[in-house]
SEROMI-336513 format. One line per 10 residues: number of its first residue (from 1); for each residue x, y, z of C-alpha. Coordinates in Angstrom, 1 decimal. Layout:
REM residues N
NUM	X/Y/Z | ...
***
This chain:
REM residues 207
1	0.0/0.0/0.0 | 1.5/3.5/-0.9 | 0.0/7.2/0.6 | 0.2/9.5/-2.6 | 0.0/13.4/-1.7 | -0.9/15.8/-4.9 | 0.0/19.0/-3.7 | -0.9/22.5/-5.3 | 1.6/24.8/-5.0 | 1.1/28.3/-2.8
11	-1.0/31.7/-3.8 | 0.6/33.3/-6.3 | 0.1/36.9/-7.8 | -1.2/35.7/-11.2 | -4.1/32.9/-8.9 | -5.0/36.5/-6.7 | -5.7/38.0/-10.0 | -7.6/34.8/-11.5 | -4.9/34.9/-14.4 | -4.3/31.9/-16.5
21	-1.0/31.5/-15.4 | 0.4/28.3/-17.5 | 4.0/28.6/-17.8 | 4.4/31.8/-16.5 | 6.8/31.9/-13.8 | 5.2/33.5/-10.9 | 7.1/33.2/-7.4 | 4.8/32.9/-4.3 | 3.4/35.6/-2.7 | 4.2/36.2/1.0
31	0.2/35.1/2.2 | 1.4/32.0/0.0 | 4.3/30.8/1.8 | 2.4/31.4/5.3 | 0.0/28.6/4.3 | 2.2/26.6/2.6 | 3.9/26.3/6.2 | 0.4/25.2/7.4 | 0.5/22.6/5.4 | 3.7/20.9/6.5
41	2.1/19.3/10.0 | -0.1/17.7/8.0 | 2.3/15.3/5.7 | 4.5/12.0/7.0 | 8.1/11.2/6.3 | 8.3/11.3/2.2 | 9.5/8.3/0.5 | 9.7/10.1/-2.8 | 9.2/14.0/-3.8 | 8.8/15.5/-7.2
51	8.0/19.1/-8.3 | 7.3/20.9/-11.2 | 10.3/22.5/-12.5 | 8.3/26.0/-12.1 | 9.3/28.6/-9.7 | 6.4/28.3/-7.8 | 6.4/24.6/-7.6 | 10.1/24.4/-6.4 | 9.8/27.2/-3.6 | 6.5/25.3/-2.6
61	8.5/21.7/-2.3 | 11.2/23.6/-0.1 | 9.1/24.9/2.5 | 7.3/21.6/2.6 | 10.5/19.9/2.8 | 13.5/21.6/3.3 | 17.0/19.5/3.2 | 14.9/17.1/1.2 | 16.3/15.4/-1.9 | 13.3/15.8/-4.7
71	13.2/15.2/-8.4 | 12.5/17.9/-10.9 | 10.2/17.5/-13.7 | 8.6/19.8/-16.9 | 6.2/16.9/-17.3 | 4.3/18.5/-13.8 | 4.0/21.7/-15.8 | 0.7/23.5/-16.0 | -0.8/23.5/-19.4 | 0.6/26.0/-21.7
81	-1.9/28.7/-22.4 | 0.5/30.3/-25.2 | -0.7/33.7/-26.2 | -3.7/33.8/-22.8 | -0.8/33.9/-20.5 | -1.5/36.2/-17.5 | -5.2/36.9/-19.3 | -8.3/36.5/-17.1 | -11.6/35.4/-18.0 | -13.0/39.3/-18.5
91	-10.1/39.8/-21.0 | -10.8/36.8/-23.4 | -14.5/36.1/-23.1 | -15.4/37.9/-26.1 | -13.1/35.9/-28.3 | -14.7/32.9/-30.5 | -12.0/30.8/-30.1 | -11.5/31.4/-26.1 | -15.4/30.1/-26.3 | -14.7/27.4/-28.3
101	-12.2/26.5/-26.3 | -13.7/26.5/-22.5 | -16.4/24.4/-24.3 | -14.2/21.7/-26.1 | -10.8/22.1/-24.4 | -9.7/18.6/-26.2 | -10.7/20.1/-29.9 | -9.5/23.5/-29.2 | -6.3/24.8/-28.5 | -5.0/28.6/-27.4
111	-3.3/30.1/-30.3 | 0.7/29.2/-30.2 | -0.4/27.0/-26.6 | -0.7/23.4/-26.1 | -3.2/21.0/-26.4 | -5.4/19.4/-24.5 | -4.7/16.1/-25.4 | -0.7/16.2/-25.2 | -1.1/17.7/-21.9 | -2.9/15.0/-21.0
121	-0.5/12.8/-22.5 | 2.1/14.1/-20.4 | 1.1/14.3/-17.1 | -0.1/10.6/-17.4 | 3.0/9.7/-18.8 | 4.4/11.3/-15.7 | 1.5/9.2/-13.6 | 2.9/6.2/-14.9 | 5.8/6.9/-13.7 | 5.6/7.7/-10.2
131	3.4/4.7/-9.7 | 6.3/2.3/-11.3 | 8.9/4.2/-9.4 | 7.0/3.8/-5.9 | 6.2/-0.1/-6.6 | 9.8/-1.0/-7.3 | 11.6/1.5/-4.2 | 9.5/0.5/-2.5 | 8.0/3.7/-0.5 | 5.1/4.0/1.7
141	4.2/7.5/0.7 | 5.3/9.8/-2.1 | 4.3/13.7/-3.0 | 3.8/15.5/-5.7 | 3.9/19.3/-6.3 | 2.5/20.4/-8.9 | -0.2/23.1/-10.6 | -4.2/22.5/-10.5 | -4.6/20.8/-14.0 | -1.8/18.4/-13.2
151	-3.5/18.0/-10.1 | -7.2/17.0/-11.1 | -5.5/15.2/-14.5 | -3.8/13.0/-12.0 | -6.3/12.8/-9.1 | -9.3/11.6/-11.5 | -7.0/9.1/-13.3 | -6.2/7.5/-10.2 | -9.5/7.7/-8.6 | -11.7/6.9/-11.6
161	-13.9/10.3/-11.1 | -14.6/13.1/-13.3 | -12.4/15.7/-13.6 | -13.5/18.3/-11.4 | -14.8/15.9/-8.6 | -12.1/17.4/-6.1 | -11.5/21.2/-6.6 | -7.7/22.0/-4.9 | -6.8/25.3/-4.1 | -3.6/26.8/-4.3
171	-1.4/25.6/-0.7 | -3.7/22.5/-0.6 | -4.1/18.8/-1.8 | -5.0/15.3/-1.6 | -4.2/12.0/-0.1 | -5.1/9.2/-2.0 | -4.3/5.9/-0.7 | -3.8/2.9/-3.5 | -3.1/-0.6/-3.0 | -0.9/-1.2/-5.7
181	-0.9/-4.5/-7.4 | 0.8/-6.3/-10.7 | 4.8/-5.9/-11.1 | 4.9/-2.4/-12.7 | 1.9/-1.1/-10.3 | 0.0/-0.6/-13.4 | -3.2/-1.6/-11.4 | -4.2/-0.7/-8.1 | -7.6/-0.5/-5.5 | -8.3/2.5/-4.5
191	-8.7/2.7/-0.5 | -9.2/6.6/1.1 | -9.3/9.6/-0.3 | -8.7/12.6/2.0 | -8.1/16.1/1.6 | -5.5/18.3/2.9 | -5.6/21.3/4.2 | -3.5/23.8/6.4 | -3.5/23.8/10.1 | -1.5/26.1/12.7
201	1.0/23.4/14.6 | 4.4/22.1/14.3 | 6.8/21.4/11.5 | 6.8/18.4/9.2 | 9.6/16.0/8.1 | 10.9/14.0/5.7 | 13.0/11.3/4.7
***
């Protein structure tokens, strides 16, 4: 059995602003790292860590776990919103396309952005992964830190729910627990599912 944590990285300028912030690389905002420290009580000793390679990602991981050894990875990269970065809703909804796209995300794509479906393609690739690397350490719990359309991508892959089922906010995340089964871990039961959220106490640790 393995304890997975998807984490969303800490308020940043460009989530304050409701800003579709992709690959932008926004740092965390003060208020940010003040929650993110919240967080760290609630999270064990880390058999494995990975992060987006995104600022906001990595400054996340160290507060979580500082001294910790973590991988690095573009594959836990927000979608790229090409030429919407740092838009908001009230600057794009009169655009056809921007329509188009919140209605059909996997037939439409932001112009010079990525699409839906290599996205997807990516961050299950990524999922993949993780869940071969934790069945052949072996670990007893891993984390993830990462953006929110990692995060539900990953979450509703593992749990078998629709995409949107479990809304994360920035500082915040998941605990899914999976009994893994098969040689690669390709297969699994899903046992708890448990959200995470910030609480004032003591530090956290890690492994």
């Amino acid at each position: 059995m393995v304890d997975l944590y998807f984490i969303r990285h800490g308020l940043t300028k460009g989530n304050k602003q409701r800003q579709y912030i992709g690959w932008s690389d926004f740092p965390l905002l003060k208020e940010g790292k003040t929650n993110i420290q919240k967080l760290k009580d609630q999270l064990p000793d880390m058999g494995l860590i990975y992060s987006s390679d995104l600022l906001r990602c990595l400054e996340t991981t160290e507060l979580l776990f500082p001294g910790c050894r973590y991988g690095r990875s573009s594959s836990l990269r927000e979608i790229h919103f090409g030429d919407w970065e740092t838009c908001t809703y009230e600057d794009l909804k009169d655009k056809d396309l921007y329509r188009a796209w919140v209605s059909r995300p996997d037939r439409f794509t932001p112009p010079e952005g990525e699409s839906y479906p290599h996205f997807q393609q990516r961050v299950e690739r990524f999922l993949f992964y993780l869940l071969k690397a934790v069945k052949k350490q072996p670990v007893e719990s891993a984390a993830v830190v990462t953006h929110g359309g990692p995060l539900r991508e990953m979450i509703s892959w593992v749990t078998g729910t629709p995409l949107w089922t479990y809304r994360v906010h920035p500082g915040e995340g998941v605990k899914i627990k999976l009994q893994l089964k098969g040689e690669g871990g390709m297969s699994w039961n899903l046992l708890q599912v448990e959200p995470i959220t910030g609480k004032e106490n003591g530090p956290g640790i890690c492994g």
